[in-house]
The first five atom37 places (N, CA, C, CB, O) and aatype in JSON, in Angstrom:
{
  "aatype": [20, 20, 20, 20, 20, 20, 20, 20, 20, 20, 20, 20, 20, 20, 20, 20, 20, 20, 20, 20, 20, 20, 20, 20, 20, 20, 20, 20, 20, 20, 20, 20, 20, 20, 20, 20, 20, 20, 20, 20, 20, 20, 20, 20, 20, 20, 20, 20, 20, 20, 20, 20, 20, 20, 20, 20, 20, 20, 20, 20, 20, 20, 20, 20, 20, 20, 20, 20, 20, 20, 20, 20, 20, 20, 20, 20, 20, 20, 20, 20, 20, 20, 20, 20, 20, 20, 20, 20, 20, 20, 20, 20, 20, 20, 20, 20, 20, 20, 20, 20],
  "atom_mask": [
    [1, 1, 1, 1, 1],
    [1, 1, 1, 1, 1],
    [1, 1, 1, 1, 1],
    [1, 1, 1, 1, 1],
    [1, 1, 1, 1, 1],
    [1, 1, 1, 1, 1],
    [1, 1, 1, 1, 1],
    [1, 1, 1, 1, 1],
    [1, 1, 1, 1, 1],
    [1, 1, 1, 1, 1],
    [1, 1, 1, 1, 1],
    [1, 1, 1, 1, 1],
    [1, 1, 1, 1, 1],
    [1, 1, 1, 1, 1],
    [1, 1, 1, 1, 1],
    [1, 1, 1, 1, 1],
    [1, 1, 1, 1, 1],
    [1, 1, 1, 1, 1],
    [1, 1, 1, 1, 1],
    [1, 1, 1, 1, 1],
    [1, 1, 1, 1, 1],
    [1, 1, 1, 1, 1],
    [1, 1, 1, 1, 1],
    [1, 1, 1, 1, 1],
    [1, 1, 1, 1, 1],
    [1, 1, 1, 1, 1],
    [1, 1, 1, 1, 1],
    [1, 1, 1, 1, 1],
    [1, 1, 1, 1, 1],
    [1, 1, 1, 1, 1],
    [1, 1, 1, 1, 1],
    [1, 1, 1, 1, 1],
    [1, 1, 1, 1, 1],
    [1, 1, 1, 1, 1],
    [1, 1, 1, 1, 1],
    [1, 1, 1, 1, 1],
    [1, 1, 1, 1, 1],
    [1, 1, 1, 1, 1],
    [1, 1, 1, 1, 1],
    [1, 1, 1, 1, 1],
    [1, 1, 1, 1, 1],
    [1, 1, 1, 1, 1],
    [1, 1, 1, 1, 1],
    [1, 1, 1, 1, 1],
    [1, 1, 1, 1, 1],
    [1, 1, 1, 1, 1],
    [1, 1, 1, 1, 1],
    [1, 1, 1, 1, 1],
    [1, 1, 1, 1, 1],
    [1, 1, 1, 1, 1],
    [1, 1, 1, 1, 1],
    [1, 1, 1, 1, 1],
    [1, 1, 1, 1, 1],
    [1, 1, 1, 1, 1],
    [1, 1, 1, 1, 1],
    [1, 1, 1, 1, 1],
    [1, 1, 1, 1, 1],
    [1, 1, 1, 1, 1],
    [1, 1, 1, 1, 1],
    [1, 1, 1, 1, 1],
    [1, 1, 1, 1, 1],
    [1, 1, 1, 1, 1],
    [1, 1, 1, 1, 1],
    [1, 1, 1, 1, 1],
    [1, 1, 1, 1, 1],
    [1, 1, 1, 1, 1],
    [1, 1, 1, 1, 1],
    [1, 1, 1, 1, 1],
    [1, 1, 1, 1, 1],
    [1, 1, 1, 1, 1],
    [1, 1, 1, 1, 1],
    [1, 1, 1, 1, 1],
    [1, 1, 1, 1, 1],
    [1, 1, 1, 1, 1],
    [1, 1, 1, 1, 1],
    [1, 1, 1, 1, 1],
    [1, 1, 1, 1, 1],
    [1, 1, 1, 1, 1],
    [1, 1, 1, 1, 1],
    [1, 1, 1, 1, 1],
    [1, 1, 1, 1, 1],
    [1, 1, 1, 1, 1],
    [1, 1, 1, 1, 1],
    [1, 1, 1, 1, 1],
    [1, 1, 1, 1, 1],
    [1, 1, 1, 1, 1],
    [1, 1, 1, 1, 1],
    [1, 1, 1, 1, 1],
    [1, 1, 1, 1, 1],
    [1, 1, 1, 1, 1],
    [1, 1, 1, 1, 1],
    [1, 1, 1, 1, 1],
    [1, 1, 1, 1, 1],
    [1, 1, 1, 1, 1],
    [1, 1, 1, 1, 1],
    [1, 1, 1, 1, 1],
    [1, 1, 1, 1, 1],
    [1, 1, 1, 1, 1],
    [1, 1, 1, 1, 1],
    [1, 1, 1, 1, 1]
  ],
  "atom_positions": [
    [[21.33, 1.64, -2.09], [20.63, 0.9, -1.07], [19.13, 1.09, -1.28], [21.06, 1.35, 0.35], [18.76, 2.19, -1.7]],
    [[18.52, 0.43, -1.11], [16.88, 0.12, -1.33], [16.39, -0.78, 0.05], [16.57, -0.95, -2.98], [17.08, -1.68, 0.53]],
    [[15.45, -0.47, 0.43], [15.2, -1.15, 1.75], [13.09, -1.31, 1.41], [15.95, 0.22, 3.5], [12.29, -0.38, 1.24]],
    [[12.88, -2.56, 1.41], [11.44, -3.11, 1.53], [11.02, -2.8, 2.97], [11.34, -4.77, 1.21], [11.56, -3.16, 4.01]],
    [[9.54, -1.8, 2.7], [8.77, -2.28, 4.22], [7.84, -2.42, 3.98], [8.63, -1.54, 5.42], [7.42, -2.07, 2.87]],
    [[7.0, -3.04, 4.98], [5.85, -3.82, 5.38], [5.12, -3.89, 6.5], [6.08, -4.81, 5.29], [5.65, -4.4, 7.49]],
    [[3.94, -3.46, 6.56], [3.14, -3.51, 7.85], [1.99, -3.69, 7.65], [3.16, -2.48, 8.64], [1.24, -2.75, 7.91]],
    [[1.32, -5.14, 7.03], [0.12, -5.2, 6.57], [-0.31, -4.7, 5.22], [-0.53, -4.68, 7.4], [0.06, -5.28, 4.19]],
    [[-0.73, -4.12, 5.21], [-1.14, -3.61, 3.92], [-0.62, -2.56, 3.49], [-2.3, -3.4, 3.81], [-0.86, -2.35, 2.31]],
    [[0.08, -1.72, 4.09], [0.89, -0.5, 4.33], [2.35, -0.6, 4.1], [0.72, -0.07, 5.68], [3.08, -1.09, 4.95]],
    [[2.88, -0.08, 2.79], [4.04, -1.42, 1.96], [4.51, 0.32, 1.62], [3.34, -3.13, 0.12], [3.92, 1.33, 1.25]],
    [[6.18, -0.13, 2.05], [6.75, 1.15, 1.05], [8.29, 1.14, 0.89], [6.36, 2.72, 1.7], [8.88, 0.37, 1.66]],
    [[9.09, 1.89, 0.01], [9.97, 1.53, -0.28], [11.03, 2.96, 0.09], [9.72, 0.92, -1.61], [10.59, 4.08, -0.16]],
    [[12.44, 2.8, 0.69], [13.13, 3.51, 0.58], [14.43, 3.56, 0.22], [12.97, 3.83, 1.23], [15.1, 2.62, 0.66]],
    [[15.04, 4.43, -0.49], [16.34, 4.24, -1.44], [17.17, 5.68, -1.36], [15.85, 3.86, -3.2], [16.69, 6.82, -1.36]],
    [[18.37, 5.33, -1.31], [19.7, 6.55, -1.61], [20.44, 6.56, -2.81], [20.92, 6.43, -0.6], [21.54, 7.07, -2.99]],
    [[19.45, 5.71, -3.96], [20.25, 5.31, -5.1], [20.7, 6.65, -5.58], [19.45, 4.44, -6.21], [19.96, 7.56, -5.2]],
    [[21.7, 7.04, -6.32], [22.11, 8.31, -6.75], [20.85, 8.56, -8.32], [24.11, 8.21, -7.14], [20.07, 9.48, -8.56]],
    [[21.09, 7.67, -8.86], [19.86, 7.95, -10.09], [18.98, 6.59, -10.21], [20.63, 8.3, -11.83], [18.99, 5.43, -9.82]],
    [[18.11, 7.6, -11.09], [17.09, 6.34, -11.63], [17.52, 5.01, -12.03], [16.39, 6.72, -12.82], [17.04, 3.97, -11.56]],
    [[18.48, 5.07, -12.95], [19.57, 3.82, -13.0], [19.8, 2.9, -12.44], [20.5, 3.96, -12.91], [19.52, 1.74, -12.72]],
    [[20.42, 3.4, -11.44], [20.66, 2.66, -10.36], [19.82, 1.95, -9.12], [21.33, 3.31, -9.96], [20.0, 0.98, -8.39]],
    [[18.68, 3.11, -9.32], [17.61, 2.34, -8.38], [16.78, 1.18, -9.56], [16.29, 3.73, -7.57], [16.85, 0.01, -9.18]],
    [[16.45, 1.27, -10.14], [16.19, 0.1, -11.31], [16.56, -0.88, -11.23], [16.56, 0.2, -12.41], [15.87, -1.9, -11.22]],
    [[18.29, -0.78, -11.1], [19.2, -2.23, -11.17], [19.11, -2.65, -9.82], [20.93, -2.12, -11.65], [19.28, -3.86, -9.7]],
    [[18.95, -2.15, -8.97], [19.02, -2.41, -7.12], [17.13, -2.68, -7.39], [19.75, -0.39, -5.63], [16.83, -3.13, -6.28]],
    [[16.63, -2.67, -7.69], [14.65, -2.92, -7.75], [14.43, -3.85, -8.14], [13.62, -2.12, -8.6], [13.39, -4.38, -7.75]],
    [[15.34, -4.61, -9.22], [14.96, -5.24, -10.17], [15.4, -6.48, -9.53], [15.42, -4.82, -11.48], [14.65, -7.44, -9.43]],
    [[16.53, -6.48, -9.13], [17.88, -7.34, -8.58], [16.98, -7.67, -7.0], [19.82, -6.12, -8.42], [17.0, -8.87, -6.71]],
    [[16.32, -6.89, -6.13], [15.85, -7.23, -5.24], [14.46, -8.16, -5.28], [15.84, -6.19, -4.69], [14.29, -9.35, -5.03]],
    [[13.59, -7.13, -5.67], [12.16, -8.48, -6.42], [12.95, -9.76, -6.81], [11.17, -7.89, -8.33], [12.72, -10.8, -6.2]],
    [[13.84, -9.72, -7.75], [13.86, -11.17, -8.38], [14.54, -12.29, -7.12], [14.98, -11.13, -9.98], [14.17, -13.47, -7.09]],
    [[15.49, -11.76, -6.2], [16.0, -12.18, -4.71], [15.33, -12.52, -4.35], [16.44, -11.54, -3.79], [15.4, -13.71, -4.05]],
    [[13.81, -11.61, -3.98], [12.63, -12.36, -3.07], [12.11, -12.95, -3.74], [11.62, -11.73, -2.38], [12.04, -14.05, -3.19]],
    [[11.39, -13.03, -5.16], [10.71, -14.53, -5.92], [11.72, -15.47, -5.72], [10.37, -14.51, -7.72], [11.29, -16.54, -5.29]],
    [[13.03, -15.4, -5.91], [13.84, -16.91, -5.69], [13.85, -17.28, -4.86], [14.97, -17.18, -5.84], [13.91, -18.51, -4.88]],
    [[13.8, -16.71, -3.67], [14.2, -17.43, -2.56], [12.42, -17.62, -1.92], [15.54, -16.44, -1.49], [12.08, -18.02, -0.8]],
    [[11.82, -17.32, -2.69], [10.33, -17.95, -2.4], [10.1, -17.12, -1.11], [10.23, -19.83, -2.13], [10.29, -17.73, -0.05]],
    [[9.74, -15.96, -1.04], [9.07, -15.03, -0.17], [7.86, -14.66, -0.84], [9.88, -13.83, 0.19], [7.71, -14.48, -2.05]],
    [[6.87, -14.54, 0.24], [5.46, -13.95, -0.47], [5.01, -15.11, -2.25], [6.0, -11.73, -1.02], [4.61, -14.58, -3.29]],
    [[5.24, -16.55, -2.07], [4.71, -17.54, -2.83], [3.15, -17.74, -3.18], [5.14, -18.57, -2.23], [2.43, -18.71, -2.95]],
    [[2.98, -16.97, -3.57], [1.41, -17.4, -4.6], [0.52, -15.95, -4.17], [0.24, -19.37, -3.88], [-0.67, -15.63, -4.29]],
    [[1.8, -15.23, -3.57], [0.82, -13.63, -3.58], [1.72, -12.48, -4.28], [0.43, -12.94, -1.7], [1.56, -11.28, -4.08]],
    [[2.39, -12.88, -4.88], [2.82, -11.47, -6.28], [1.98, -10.98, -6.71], [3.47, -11.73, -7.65], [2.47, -9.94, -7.15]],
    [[1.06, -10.98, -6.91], [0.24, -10.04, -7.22], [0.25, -9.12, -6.6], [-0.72, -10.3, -7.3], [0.67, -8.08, -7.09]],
    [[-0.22, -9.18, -5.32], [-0.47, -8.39, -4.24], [0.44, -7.77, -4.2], [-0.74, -8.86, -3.15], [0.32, -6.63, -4.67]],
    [[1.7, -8.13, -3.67], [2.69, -7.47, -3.39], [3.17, -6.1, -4.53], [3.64, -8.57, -3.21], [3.45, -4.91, -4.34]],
    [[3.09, -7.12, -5.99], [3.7, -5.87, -7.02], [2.19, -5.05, -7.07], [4.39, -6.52, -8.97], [2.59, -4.21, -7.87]],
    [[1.3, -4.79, -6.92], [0.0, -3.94, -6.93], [0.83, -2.99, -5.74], [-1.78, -4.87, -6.46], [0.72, -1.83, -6.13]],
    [[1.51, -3.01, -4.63], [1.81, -2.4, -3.91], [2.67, -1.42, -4.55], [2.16, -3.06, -3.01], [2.59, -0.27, -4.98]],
    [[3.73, -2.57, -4.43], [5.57, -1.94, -5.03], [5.65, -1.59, -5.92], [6.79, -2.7, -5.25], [6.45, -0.69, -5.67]],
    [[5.38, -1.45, -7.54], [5.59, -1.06, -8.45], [4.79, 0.04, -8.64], [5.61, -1.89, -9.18], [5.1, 0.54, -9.72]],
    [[3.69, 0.81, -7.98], [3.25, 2.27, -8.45], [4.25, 2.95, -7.29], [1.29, 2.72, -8.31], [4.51, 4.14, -7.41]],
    [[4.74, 2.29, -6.31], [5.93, 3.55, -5.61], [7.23, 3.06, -6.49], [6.35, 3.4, -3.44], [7.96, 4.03, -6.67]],
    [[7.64, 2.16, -6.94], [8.69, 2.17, -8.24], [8.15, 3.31, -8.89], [8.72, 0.75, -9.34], [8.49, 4.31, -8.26]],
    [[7.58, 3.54, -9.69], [7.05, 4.36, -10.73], [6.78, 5.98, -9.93], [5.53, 3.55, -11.39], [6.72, 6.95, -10.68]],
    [[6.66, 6.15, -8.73], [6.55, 7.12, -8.19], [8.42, 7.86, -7.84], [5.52, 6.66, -6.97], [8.77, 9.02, -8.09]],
    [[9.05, 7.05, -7.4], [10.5, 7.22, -7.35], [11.07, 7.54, -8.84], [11.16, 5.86, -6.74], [11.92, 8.43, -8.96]],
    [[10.63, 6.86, -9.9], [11.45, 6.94, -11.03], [10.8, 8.4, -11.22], [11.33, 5.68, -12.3], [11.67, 9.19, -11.59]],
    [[9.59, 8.99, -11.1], [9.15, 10.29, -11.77], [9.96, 11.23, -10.8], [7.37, 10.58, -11.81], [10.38, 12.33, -11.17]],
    [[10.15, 10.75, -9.62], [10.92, 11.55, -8.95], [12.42, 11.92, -9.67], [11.04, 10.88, -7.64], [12.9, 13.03, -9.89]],
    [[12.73, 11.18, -9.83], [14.26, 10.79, -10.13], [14.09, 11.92, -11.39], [14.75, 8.82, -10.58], [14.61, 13.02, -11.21]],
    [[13.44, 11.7, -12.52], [12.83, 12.28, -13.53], [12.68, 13.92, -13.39], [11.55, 11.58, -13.65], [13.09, 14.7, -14.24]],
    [[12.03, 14.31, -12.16], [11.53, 15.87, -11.92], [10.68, 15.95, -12.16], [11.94, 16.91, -12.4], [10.45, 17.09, -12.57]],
    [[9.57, 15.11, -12.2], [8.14, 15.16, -12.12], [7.71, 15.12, -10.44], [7.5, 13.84, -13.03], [8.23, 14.55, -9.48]],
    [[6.59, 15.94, -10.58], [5.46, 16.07, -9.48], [5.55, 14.58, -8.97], [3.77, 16.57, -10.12], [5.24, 13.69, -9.78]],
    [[6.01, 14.17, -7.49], [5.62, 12.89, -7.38], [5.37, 13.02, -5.68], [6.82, 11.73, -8.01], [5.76, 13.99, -5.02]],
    [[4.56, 11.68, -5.03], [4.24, 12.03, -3.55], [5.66, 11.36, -2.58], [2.51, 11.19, -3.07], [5.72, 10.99, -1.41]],
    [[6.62, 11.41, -3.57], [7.65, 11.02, -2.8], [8.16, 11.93, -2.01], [8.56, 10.55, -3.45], [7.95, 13.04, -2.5]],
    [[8.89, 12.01, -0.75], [9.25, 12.72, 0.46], [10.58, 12.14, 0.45], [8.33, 12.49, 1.83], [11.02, 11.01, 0.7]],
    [[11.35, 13.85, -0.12], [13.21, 13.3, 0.03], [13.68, 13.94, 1.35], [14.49, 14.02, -1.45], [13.12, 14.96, 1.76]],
    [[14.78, 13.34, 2.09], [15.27, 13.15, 2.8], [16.75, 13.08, 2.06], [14.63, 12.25, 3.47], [17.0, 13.32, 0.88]],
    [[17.55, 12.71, 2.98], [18.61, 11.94, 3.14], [18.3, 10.79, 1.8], [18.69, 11.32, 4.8], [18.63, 10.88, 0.62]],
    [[17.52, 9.71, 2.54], [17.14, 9.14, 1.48], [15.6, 9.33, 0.28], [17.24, 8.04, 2.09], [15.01, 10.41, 0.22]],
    [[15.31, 8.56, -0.26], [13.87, 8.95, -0.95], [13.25, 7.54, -0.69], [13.91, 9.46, -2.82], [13.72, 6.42, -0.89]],
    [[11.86, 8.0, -0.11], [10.67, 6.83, 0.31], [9.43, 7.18, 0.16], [10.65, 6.39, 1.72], [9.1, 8.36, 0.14]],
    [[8.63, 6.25, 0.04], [7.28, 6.51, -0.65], [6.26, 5.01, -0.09], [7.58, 6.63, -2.67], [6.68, 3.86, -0.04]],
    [[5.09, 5.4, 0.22], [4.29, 4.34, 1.15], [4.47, 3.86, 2.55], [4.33, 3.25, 0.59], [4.5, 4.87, 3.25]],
    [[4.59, 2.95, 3.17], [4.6, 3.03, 4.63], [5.84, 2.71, 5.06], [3.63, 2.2, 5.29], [6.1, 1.61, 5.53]],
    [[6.68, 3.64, 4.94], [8.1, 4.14, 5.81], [7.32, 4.71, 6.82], [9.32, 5.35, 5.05], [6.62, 5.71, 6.64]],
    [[7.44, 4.04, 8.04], [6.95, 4.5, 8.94], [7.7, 3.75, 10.27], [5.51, 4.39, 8.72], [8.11, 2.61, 10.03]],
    [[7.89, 4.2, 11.49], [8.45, 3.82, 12.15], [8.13, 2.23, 12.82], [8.47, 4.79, 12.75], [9.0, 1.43, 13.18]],
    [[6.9, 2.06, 12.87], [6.19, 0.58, 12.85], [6.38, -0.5, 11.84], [4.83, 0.75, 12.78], [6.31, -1.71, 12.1]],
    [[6.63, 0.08, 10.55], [6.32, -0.9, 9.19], [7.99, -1.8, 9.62], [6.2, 0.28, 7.06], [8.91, -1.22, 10.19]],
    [[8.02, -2.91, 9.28], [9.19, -3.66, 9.42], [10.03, -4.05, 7.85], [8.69, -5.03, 10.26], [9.57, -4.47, 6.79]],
    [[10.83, -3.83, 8.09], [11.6, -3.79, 6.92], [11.72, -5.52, 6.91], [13.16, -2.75, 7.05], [12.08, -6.27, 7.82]],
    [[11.11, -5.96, 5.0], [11.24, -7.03, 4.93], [12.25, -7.2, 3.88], [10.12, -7.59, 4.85], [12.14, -8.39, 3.6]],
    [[13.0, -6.8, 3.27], [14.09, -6.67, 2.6], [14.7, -5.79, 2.1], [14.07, -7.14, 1.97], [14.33, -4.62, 2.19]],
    [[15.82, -6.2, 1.42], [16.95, -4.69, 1.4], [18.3, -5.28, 0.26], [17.87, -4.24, 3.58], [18.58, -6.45, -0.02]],
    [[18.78, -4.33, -0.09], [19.69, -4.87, -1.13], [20.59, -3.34, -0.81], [18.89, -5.29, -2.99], [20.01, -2.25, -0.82]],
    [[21.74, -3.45, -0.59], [23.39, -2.59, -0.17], [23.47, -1.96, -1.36], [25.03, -3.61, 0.13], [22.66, -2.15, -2.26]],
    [[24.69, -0.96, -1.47], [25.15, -0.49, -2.28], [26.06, -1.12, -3.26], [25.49, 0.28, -1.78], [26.35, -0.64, -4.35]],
    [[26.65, -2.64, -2.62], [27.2, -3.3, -3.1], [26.22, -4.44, -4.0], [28.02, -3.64, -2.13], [26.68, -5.58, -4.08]],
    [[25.03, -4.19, -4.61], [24.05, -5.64, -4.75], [23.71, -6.75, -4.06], [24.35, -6.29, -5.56], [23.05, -7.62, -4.64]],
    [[24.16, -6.95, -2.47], [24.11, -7.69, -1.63], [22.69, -7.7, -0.78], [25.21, -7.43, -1.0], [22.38, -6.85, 0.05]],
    [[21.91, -8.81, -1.16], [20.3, -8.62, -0.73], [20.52, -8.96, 0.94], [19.0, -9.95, -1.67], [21.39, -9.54, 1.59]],
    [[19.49, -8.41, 1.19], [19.41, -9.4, 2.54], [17.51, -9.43, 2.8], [20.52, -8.46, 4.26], [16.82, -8.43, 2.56]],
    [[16.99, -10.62, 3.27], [15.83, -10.6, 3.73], [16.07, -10.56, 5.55], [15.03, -11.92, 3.04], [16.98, -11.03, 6.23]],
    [[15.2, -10.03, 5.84], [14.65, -10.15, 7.33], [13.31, -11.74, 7.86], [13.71, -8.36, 7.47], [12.43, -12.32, 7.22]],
    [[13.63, -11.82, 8.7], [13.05, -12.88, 9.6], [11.91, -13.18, 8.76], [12.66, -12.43, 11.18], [11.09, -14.03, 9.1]]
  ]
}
């Protein structure tokens, strides 16, 4: 499971993937969900300037490198925060879902 949040500029990602692997194929599989279905249209940039240095922060995690990720239950990094609204998410099963 991988879950997108969002609260302005304050963007972060949280996951229970068992390995790096798997969060990859659930990361990869979700971005490409939201470019298809045309979320956030003519601002990818922005968005991956966000998401992909906490990708890269999770994978060093995953790895055993020094990273500012905070494990839990699950592992999240950037604005997991009780305000930020989760704008997408993809199951354990590959099943995406976007929010409103």
């Amino acid at each position: 499971m991988i879950k997108l949040f969002k609260d302005g500029e304050n963007m972060g990602i949280s996951t229970n993937a068992q390995n790096e692997s798997d969060f990859m194929d659930q990361f990869a599989e979700l971005l490409s969900g939201l470019i298809e279905e045309g979320k956030y249209k003519n601002d990818w940039q922005f968005q991956l300037n966000y998401w992909l240095p906490q990708m890269v922060e999770l994978c060093c995690k995953y790895r055993g490198y020094k990273s500012n990720v905070h494990e839990y239950r699950i592992m999240s990094v950037g604005g997991f925060l009780p305000e930020a609204v989760e704008v997408a998410g993809i199951d354990d099963h590959n099943k995406i879902h976007f929010s409103a």
